[in-house]
C-alpha positions as CSV (number, residue, x, y, z in Angstrom):
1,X,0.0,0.0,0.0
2,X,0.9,3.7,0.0
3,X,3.0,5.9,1.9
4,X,3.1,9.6,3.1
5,X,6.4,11.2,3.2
6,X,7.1,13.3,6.1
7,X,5.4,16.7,5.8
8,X,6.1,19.1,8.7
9,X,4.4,22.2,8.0
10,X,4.9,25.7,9.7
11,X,2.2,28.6,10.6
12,X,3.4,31.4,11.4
13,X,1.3,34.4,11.7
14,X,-1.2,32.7,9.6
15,X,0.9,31.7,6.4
16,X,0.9,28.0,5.8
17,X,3.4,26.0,3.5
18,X,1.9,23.9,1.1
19,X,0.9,20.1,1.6
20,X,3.5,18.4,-0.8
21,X,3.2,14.1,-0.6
22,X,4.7,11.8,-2.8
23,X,3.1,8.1,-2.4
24,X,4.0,6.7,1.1
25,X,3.2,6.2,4.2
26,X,5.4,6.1,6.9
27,X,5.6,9.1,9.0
28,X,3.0,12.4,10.3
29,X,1.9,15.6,8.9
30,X,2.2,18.4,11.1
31,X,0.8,22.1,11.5
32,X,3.0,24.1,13.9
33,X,1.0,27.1,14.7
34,X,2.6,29.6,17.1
35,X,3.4,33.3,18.2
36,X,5.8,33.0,21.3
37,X,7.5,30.3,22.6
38,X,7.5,31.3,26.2
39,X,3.4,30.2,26.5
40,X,1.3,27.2,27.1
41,X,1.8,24.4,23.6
42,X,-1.1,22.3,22.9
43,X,-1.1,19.3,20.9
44,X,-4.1,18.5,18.7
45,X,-4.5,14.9,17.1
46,X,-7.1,14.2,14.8
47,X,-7.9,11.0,12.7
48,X,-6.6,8.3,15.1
49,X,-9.9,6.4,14.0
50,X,-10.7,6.8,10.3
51,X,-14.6,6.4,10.4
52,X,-15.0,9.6,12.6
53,X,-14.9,12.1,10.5
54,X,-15.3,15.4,13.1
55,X,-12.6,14.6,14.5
56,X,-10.1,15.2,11.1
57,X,-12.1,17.8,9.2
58,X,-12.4,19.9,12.6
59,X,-8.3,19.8,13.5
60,X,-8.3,21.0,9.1
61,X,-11.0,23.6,10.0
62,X,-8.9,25.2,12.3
63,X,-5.7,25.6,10.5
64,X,-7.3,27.5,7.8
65,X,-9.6,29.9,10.4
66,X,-7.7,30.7,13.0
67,X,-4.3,32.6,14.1
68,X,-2.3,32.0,16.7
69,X,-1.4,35.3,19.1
70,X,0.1,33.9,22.2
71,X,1.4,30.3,22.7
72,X,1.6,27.5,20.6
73,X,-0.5,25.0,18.8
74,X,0.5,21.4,17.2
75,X,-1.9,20.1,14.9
76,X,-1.8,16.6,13.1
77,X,-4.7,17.2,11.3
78,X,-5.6,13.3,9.7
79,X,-3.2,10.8,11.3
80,X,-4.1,7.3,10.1
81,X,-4.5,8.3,6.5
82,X,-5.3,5.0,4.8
83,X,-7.7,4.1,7.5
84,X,-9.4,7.6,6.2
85,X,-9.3,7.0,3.0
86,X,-11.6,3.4,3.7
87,X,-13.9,5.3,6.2
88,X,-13.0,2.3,8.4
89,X,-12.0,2.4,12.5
90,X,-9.0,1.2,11.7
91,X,-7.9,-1.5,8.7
92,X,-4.1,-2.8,10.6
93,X,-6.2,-2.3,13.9
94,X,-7.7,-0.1,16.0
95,X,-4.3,2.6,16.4
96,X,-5.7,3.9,19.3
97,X,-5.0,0.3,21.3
98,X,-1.6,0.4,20.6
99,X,0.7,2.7,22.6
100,X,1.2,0.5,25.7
101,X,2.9,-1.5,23.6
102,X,3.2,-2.4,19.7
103,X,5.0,-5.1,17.6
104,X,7.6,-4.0,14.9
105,X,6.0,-6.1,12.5
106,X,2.8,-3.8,12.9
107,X,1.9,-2.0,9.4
108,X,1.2,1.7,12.3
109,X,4.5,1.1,14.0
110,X,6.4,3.9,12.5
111,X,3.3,6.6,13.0
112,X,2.5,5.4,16.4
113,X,6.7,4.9,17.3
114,X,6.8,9.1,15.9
115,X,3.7,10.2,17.7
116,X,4.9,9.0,20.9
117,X,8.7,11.0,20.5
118,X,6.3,14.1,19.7
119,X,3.6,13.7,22.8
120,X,6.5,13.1,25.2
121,X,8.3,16.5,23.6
122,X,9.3,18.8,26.7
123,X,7.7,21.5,24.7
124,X,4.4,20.5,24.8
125,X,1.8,20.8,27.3
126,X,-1.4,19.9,26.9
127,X,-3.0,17.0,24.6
128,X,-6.3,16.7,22.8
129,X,-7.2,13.8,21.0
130,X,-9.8,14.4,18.9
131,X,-12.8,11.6,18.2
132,X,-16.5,10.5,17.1
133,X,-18.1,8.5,19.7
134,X,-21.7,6.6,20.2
135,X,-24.5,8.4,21.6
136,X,-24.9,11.3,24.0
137,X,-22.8,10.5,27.1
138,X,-25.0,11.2,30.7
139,X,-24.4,10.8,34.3
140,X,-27.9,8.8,34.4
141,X,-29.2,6.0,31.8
142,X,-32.1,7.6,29.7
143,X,-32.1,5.6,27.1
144,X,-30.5,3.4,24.5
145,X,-28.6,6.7,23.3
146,X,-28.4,9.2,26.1
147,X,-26.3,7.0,29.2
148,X,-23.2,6.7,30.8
149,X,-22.1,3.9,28.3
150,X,-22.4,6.3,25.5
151,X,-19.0,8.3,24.3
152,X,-20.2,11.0,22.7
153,X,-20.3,14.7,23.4
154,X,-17.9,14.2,26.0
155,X,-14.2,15.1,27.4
156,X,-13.0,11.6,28.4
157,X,-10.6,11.5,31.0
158,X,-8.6,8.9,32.7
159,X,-8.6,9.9,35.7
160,X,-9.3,12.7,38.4
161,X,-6.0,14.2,38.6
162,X,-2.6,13.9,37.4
163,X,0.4,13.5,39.8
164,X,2.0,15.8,38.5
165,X,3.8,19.6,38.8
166,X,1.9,20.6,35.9
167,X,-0.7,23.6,36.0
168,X,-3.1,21.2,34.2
169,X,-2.7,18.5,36.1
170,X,-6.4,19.0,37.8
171,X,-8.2,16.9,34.9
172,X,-11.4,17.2,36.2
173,X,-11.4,20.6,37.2
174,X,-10.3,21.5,33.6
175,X,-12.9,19.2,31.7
176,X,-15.6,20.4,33.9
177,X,-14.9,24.2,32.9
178,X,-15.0,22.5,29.1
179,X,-18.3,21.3,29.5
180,X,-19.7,25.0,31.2
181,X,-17.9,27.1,28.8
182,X,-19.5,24.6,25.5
183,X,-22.7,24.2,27.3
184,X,-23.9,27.6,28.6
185,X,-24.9,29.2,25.2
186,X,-26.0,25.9,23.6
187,X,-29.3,26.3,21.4
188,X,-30.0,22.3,21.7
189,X,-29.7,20.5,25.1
190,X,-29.2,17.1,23.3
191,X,-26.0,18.3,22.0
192,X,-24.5,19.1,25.7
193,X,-21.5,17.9,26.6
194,X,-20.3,16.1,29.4
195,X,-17.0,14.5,31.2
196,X,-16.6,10.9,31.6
197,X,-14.3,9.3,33.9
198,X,-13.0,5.9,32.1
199,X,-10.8,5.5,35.8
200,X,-8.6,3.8,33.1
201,X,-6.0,2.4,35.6
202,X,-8.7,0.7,38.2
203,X,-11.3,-0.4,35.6
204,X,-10.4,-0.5,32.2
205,X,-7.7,-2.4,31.2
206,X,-8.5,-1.8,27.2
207,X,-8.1,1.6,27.8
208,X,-4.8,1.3,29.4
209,X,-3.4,0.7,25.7
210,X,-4.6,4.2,24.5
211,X,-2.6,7.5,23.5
212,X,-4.3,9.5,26.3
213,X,-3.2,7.0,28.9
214,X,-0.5,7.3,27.1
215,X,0.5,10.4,27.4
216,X,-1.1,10.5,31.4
217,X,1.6,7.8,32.5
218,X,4.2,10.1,30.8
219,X,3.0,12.9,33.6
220,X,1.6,15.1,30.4
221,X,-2.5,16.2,30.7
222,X,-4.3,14.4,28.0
223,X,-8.1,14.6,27.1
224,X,-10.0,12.8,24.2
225,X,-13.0,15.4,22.6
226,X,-15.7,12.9,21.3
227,X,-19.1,14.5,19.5
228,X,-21.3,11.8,18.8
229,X,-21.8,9.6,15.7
230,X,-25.3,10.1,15.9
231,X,-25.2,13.6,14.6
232,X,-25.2,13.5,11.4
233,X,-24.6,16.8,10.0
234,X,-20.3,16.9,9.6
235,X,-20.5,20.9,10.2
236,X,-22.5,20.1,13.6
237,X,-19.7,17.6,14.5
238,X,-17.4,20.2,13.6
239,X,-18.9,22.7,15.3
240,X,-18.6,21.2,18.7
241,X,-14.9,20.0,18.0
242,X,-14.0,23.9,17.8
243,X,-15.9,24.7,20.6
244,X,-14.0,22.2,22.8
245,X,-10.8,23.1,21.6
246,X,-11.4,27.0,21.9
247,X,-12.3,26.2,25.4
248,X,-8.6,24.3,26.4
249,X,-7.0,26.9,24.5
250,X,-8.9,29.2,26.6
251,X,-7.8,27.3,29.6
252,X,-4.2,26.9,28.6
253,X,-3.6,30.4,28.3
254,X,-3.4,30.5,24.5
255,X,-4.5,33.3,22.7
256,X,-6.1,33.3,19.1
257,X,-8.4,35.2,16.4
258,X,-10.5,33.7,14.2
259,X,-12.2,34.7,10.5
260,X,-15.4,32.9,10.7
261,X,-18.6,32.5,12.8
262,X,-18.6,29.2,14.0
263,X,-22.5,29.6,15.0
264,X,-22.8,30.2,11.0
265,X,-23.3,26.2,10.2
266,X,-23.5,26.9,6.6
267,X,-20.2,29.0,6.9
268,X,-18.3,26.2,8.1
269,X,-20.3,23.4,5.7
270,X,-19.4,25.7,2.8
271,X,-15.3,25.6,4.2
272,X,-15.3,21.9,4.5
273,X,-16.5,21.5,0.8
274,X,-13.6,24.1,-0.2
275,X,-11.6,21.3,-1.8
276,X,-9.5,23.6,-3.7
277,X,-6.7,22.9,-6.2
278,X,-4.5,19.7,-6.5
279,X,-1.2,20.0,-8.2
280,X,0.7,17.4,-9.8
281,X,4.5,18.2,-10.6
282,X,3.9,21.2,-12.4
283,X,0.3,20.5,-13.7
284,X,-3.3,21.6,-11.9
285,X,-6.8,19.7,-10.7
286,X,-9.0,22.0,-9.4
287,X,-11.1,19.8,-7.2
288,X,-14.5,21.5,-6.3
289,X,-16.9,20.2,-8.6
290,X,-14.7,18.2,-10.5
291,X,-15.6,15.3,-12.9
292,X,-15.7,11.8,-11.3
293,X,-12.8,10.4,-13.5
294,X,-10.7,12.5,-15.7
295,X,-8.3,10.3,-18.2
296,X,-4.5,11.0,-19.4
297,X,-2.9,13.4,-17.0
298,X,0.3,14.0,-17.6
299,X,3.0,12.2,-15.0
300,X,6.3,10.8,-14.6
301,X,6.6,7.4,-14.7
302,X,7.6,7.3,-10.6
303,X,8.9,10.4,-7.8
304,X,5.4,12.3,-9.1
305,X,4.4,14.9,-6.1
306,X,1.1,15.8,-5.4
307,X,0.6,19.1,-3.5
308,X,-2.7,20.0,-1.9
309,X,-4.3,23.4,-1.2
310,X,-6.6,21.1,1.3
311,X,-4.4,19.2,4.4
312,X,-6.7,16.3,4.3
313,X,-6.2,15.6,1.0
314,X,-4.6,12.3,0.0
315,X,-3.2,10.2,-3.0
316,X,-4.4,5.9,-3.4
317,X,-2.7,4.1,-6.3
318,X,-4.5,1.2,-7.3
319,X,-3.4,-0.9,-10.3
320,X,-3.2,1.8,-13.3
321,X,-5.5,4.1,-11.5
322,X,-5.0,7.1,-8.9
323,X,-7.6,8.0,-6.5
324,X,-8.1,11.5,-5.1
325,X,-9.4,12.4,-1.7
326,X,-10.0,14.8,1.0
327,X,-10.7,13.0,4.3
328,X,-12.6,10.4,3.2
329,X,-14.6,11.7,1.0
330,X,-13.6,10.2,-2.7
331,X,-13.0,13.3,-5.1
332,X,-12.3,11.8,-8.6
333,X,-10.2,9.3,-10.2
334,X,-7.2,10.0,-13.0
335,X,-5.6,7.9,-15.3
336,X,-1.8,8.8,-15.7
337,X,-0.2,9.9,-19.1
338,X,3.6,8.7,-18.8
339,X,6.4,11.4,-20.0
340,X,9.5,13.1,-19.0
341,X,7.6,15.6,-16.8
342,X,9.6,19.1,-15.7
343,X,9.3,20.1,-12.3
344,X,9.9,23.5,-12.6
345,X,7.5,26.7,-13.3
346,X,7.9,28.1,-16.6
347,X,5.7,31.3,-18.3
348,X,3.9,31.7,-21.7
349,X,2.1,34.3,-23.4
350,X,-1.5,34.0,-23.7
351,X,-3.8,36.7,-24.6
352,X,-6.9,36.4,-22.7
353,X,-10.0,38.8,-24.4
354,X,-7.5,40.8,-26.4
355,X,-4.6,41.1,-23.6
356,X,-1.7,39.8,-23.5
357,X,-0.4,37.9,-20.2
358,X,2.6,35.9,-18.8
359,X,1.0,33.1,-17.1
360,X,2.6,30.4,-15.4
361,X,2.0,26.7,-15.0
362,X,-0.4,25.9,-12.5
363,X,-2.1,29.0,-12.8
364,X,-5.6,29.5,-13.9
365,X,-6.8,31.9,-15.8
366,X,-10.4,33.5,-16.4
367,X,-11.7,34.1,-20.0
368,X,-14.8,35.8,-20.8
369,X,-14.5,35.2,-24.5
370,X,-11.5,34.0,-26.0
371,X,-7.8,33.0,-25.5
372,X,-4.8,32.9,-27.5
373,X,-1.5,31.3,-26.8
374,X,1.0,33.8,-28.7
375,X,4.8,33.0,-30.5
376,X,5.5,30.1,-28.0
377,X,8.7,28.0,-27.8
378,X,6.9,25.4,-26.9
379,X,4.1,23.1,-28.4
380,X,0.9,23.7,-26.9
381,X,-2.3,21.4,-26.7
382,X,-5.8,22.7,-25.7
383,X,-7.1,19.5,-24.8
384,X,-10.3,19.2,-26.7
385,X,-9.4,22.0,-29.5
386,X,-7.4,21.2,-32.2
387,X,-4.7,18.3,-33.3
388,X,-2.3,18.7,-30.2
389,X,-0.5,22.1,-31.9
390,X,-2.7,24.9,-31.1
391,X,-0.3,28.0,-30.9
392,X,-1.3,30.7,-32.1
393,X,-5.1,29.7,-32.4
394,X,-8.0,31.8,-31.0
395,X,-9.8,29.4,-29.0
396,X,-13.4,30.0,-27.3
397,X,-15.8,27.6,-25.3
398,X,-17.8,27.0,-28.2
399,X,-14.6,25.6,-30.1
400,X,-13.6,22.8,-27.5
401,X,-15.3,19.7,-26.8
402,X,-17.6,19.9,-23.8
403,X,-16.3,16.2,-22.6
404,X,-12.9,17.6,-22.1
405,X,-13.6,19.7,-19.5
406,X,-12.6,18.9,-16.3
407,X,-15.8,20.1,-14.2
408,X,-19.5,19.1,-14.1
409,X,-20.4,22.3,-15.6
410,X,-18.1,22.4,-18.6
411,X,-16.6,25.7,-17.8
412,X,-12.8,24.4,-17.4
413,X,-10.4,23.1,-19.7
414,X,-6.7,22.7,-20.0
415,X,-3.9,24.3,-21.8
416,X,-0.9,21.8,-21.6
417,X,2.6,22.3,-22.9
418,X,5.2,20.6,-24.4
419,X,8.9,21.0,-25.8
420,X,9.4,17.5,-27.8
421,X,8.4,14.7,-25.4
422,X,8.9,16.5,-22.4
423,X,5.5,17.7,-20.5
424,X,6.4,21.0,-19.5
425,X,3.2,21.9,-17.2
426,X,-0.8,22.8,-17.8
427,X,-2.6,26.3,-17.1
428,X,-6.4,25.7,-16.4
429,X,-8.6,28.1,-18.6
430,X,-12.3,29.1,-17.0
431,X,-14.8,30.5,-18.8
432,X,-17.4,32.4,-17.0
């Protein structure tokens, strides 16, 4: 199967380096958000468990939203990609069962072995582990849903209190002010959160082999966030995962602003659908809205990268086929077109409604009426126009066959270049 090459990204002040993978999957992708280092460093996991999807697109949600002002944030926004990717719990396990102790010959030994090194880092401070659980955890049974059996809509601890020096070591305390701060605005009393005590080392002994207990042996404050599987709307599930982590970031002392309204539901359903733009070497996908399979692409033969605007996307190779997602959500499939492929930007001419541009590769451009790629060097192919040499040729929507377009609506095509049998990059064109 596939592996993710390590990807540490860096946000500082808001800017985020770009999600670059190649095709394994052996190591962690990483958000470091932060403004001093002298302040409280929280450490956000989501996607231990790849059929709860809150628990990834919230940790995602948050690098693109908010700013860090004071302290430091950690985010690994989708950890056990492949498992995503399926929608499944876990499909070499259930990850979150093996940190007291995993076998070498375990296909998660090298992510669980890395996350470990990062939890016990002297740097950090606080961990959240982010979940979906069953039901609507209460005190009090209710019913089949709503009882102290269910996990969701809950801080879990695993215990009371933490012997430990640190200023979080009062777990209770802490989740208890979680659950008042998420609670005392809250529009629907179904969706209240609550705190449940697993008493891991007395009374659970399955328990004992998670990351939060974990990380609670290691002296370092741990909570898991769980909303519940049995909402179904992913921006409600959302919703609540960036309540509960504004509320231990509160807590913690860490400062942050925001550019969105997370009581707006439709605000944060209309950023989790904001797929964005996939670039391969130094050729475009845009991905919102984008046909279900899209044939010859231009690639290398192997040592292709694949850079996402979205942090939860991810690459599966199956056979002659590549598979494109975001979380788990399954975006489109593309059939490869082998070449010598350039990695490098380069710039052409096009006139675009009577004006002349530079553009470079993995741009796109808008056209009202018309474009024109002018006195190139290279060959150029407007896939769908022409016979693969279309310099020099005014080309408009009208002229390029509608089942080349790479979106449902018909609205965006390619430009792709060439100099002999070398693939030198694509520009997208859009017609309005």
């Amino acid at each position: 199967m596939l592996r993710l090459f390590l990807t540490v990204f860096f946000l500082f002040s808001g800017f985020l380096f770009s999600n670059v993978i190649n095709l394994k999957y052996n190591t962690i992708n990483m958000v470091k958000m932060h403004n001093e280092d002298d302040y409280s460093r929280l450490l956000i996991i989501g996607g231990i468990h790849g059929n709860e999807p809150g628990s990834y697109f919230a940790p995602n949600f948050f690098t693109k939203h908010y700013k860090v002002t004071k302290g430091s944030v950690w985010v690994i926004p989708s950890l056990n990609t492949k498992s995503i990717q399926r929608n499944a719990r876990g499909i070499y396990g259930d990850m979150n069962r093996k940190f007291n102790y995993i076998s070498k010959k375990d296909r998660d030994f090298s992510i669980v072995s890395k996350l470990k090194k990062i939890i016990l880092d002297e740097r950090i401070d606080l961990v959240l582990n982010l979940h979906d659980g069953h039901g609507f955890y209460r005190d009090k049974y209710h019913n089949h849903l709503f009882n102290p059996k269910a996990w969701g809509q809950a801080s879990i601890i695993d215990q009371n209190k933490l012997n430990s020096s640190s200023k979080f070591a009062n777990l209770r305390d802490i989740a208890n002010q979680v659950q008042e701060e998420i609670n005392k605005n809250a529009s629907n009393k179904k969706y209240n959160f609550g705190v449940k005590n697993t008493n891991t080392k007395e009374k659970n002994t399955n328990m004992q082999k998670s990351l939060t207990y974990f990380a609670i042996k290691n002296k370092k404050p741990a909570f898991a966030v769980e909303t519940s599987k049995n909402i179904k709307k992913i921006e409600v599930k959302v919703q609540y995962q960036i309540k509960a982590i504004e509320a231990y970031l509160t807590i913690a002392g860490i400062e942050f602003t925001k550019d969105i309204n997370i009581s707006d539901l439709s605000a944060i359903k209309k950023s989790i659908y904001e797929f964005k733009n996939l670039r391969i070497n130094n050729s475009i996908l845009p991905l919102e809205n984008i046909r279900s399979y899209i044939p010859f692409i231009p690639m290398a033969r192997k040592n292709n990268e694949f850079e996402f605007d979205n942090l939860l996307g991810s690459i599966k190779k199956k056979k002659k086929l590549y598979y494109v997602f975001i979380g788990n959500k399954h975006i489109t499939t593309f059939k490869p077109d082998y070449f010598k492929v350039n990695k490098k930007k380069i710039s052409i001419s096009i006139e675009i409604d009577g004006e002349i541009k530079q553009i470079s590769t993995t741009s796109q451009i808008e056209v009202e009426n018309s474009f024109k790629v002018i006195n190139s060097k290279y060959r150029i192919n407007v896939i769908g126009y022409g016979k693969r040499k279309d310099n020099n040729k005014l080309v408009s929507l009208k002229d390029i066959g509608s089942k080349y377009s790479l979106d449902k609506k018909k609205k965006i095509y390619r430009i792709e270049i060439y100099d002999k049998k070398i693939f030198m990059g694509s520009v997208l064109v859009k017609f309005k």
